[in-house]
N, C-alpha and C positions, 0 to 999 in steps of 0.2 A: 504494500500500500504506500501510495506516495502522499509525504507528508502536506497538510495544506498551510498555506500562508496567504497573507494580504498584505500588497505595498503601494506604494505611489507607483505611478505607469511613467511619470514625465509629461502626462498630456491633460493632466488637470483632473485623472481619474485614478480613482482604487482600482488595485486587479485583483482579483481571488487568482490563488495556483496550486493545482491540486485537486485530492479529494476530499470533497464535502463529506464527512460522514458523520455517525455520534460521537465516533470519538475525537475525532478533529476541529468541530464546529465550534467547542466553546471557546479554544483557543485562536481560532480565529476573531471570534466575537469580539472576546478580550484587545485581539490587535486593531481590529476596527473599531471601537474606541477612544485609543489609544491616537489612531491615525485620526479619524473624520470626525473627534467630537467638537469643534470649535467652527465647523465651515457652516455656512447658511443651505448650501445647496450639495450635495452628495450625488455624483456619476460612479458606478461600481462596474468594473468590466469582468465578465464573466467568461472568455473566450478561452482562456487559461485552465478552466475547472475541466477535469478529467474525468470525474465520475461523481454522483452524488446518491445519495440516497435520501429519506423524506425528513432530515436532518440540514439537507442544505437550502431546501425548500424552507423550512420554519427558519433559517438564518433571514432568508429574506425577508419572510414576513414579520419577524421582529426590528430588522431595522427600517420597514415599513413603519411598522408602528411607533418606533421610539422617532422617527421622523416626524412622524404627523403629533405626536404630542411635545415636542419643541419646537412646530412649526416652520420646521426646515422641509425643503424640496429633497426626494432621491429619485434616483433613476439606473434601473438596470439593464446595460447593454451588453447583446450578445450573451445570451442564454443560450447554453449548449441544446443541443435537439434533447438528447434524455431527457433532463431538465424538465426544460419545455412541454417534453409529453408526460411527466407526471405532472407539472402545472396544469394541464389540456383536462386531466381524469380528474382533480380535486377542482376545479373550477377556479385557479387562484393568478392563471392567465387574465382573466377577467377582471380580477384586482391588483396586481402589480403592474407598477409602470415599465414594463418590460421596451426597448428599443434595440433597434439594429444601425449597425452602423455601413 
């Protein structure tokens, strides 16, 4: 299993790298944080995530949420296909501001 991380990209965005998983996810959490607690508006690049299971899913929708209750904008781009099709089955495509770049 490859380990997961989150860094600055250079381009004004977080990148997730790696695999989303349970055991991976809090620490990532912890470094997203860490990184994006200070900005107004949060772009998360997702193109980098190798694998997820419904752990990397609930990463998003909690910093969904911890967004909208500090009133900050996010946005998540490039959601890998797997992703994506467990978003499609739990209806959460329809709630996250998912984009492509």
């Amino acid at each position: 299993m490859t380990e997961a991380s989150i860094s600055h990209n250079g381009e004004g965005r977080l990148a997730i790298h790696g695999e989303l998983s349970f055991a991976s996810v809090p620490g990532v959490w912890a470094q997203w944080q860490a990184l994006g607690g200070e900005e107004a508006g949060l772009d998360i690049d997702l193109s980098d995530v190798q694998r997820s299971d419904s752990a990397g899913l609930a990463l998003l929708v909690e910093g969904l949420r911890r967004a909208r209750q500090t009133g900050k904008s996010i946005r998540f781009f490039n959601i890998p296909a797997q992703m994506l099709a467990m978003a499609r089955v739990s209806g959460l495509d329809e709630i996250l501001p998912l984009h492509r770049d």
